[in-house]
N, C-alpha and C positions, 0 to 999 in steps of 0.2 A: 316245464318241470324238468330235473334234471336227471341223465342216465341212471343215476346210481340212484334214485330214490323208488321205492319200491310201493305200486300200487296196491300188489296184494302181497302182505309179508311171507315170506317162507313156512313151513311147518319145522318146527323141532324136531332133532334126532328124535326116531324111536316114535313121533307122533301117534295119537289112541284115535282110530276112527270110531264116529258114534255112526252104526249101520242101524240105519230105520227102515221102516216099510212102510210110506202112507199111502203104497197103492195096490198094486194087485198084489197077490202071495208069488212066491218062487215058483219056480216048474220045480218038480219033482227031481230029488239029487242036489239041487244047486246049490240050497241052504249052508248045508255043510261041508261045501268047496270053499264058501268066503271066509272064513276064519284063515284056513291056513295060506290062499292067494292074499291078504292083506298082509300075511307075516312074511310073506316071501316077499314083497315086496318094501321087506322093510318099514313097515308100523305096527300099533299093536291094535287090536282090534276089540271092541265093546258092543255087542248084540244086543240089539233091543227086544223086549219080549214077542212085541206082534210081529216082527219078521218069523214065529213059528207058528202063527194065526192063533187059535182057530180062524180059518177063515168063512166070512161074512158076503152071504147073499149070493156066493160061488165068485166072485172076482175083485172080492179087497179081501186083504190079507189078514186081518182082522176089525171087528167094528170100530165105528168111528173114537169111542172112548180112548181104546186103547193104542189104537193109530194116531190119537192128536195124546194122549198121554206119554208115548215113548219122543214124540217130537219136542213136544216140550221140556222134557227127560233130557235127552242127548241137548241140546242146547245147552240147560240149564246147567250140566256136570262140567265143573270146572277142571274134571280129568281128561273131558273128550276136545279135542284140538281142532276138529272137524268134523261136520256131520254129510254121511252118504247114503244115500238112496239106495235101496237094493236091486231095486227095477224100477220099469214104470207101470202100464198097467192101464188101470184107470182108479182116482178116489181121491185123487188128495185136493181135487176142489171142493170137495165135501167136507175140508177143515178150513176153509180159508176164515170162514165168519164167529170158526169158533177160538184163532189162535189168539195169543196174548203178545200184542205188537211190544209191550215194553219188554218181555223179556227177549223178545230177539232182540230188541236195540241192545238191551245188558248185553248179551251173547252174543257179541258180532262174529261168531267164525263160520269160515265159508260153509256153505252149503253146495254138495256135489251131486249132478244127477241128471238125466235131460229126459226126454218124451213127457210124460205126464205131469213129473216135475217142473214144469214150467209154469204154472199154477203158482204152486209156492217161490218159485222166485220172483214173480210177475210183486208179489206181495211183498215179499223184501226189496225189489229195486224201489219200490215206494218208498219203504224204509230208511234207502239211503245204505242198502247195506246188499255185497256182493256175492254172487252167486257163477261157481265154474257149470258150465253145460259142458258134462263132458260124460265119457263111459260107467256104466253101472256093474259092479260081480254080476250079479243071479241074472245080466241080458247080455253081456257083453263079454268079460274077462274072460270066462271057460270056452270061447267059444274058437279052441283052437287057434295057431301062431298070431294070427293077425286080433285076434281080440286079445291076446297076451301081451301084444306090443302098444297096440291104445293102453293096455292097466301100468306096464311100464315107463310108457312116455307120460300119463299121468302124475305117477309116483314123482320123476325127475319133476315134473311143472309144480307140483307142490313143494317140493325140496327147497326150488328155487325161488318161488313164490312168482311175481310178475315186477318189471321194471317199466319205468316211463321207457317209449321205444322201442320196446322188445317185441320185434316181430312174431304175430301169433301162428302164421301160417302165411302158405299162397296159393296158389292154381297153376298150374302150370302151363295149363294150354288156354289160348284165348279162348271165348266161347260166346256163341252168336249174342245170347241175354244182354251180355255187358256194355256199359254206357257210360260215359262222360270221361274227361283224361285227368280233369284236377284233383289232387286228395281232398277228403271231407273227413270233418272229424266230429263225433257225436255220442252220443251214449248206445251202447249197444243195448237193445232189448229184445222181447219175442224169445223164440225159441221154437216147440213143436205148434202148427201153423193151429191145427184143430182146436188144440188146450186152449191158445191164447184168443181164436175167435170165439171157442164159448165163457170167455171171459167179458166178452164185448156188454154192455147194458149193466154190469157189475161195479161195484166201487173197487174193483182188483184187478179192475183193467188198467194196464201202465202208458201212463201217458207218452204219447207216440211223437208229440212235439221236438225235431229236432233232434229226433234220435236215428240210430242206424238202423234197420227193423232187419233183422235174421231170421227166415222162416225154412223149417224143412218139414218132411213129414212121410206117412210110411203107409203104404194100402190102398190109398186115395186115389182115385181114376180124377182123371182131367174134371168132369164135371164137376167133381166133389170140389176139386180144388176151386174151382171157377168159384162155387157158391160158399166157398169161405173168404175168399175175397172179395168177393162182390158185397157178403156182410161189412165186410171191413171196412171196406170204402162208402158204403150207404151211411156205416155209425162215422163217418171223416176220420177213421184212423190213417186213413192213405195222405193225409191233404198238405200234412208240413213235414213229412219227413226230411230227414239229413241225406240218405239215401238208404242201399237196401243190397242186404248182403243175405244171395242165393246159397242155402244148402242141399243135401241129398235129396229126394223125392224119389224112393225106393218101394219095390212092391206094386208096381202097377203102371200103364201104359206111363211114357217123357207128360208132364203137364208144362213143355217147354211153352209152346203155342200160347196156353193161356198164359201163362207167366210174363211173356212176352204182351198181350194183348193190355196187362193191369199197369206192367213198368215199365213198356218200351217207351211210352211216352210221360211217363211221370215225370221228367224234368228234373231227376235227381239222380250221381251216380248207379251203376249196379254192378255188382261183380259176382257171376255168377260160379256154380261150380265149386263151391268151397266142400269141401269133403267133412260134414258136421252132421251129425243125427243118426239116422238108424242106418249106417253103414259102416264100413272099414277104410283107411282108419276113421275115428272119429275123433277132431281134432279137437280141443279143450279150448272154447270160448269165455273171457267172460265176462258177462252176464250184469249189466249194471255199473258198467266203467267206461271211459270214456274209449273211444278207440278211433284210429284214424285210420278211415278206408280206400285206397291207391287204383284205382280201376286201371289206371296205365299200365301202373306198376305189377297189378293182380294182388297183391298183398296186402293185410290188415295187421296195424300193429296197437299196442298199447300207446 
């Protein structure tokens, strides 16, 4: 494919984010920071109604009606240029069986978001259709200089959309995890490790054939991590990958050890240490495109 052709198109001047909630509600204050952090960044912004709940059962932001009703909403408005998650949470796998696959095919614009959100994009890379795992307002933006500068470097990644070759990031320092010296190039999939293992046994689990599997995750002690992987690999999602691109694991004791114990010997690149998920910065992956991963090099590109 060549330089100048463009995987994910640009956004238009002045672009109208469509802000949903299909997961938890806001923490208190945030709601009404996103409006004017989206204008400042140059788009204009379109609020769905259940980002103001009521919220449902204490940690969705409102019931499933209205959380797969604004989804479907922001897709379907041929005003909205892009759809973004407000946080994550937990809930939005409790729409997957209820969405309507033809109209995301109508509505192919990206969808922006990561943690929980990984769910719904597990569902759209099905579809054939791309997903940025990248920073949320109501977890991320407000959250002082460094969350201001992932919403900024966002913005510019939208602007510009994505090109064949364009480098997504690197790592700067080597890191013990890492494995193999040839680029591999695959479809990127996964995201937050937990969401996509309780997708496992589901018809919205993405097929792992051949792809790059990205996993990060937040809270998780080593055991935890062990027995999400150890699912994984029981259902053979470990068994053909392309290779496997390490993110943050924040919030609780390094699961370097296990990590090492599931991929040291997989037999397929790994490039650890990619700064993605519940940390700073959090660099804008995405999500259902092919990408080519450098272990020598430490680098992943489009």
């Amino acid at each position: 494919m060549a330089d100048d052709t463009f995987l994910l198109s640009p956004l238009p001047d002045r672009a109208c984010l469509g802000v949903i909630a299909p997961s938890g509600p806001p923490r208190a204050g945030t709601l009404d920071q996103v409006v004017p952090m989206i204008e400042r960044l140059g788009f204009r912004a379109k609020v769905f109604p259940g980002c103001a709940g009521p919220a449902f059962l204490g940690y969705l932001a409102a019931d499933d009606e209205r959380r797969l009703a604004d989804l479907h909403a922001a897709f379907a408005d041929p005003g909205v240029d892009a759809v973004l998650g407000l946080r994550g949470g937990y809930g939005a796998m409790r729409l997957l069986d209820r969405l309507d696959p033809a109209l995301l095919r109508r509505c192919p614009k990206p969808l922006i978001g990561y943690s929980d959100l990984t769910a719904l994009m597990a569902l759209r890379q099905q579809l054939g259709l791309t997903n940025w795992h990248a920073p949320m307002p109501a977890s991320d933006w407000h959250r002082g200089e460094a969350g201001w500068s992932d919403a900024m470097a966002l913005a510019d990644r939208l602007r510009r959309g994505l090109r064949a070759g364009e480098p997504l990031g690197s790592v700067a320092m080597p890191h013990p995890l890492n494995r193999g010296v040839s680029p591999v190039r695959g479809v990127l999939a996964g995201g937050n490790l937990a969401v996509l293992t309780a997708l496992q046994g589901t018809p919205f689990m993405p097929d792992l054939r051949g792809a790059i599997l990205f996993i990060e995750d937040v809270g998780e002690d080593p055991y935890k991590i062990d027995r999400l992987l150890c699912q994984l690999r029981l259902g053979g999602a470990l068994r053909q990958l392309a290779g496997v691109l390490l993110g943050s694991f924040t919030g609780a004791e390094s699961p370097d050890d296990v990590l090492e114990d599931y991929f040291g010997e997989l037999g397929v690149p790994v490039l650890a240490g990619w700064s993605s998920g519940h940390t700073t910065p959090n660099l804008a992956l995405p999500i259902g495109l092919p990408v080519t991963l450098d272990p020598r090099a430490r680098t992943v590109r489009a």
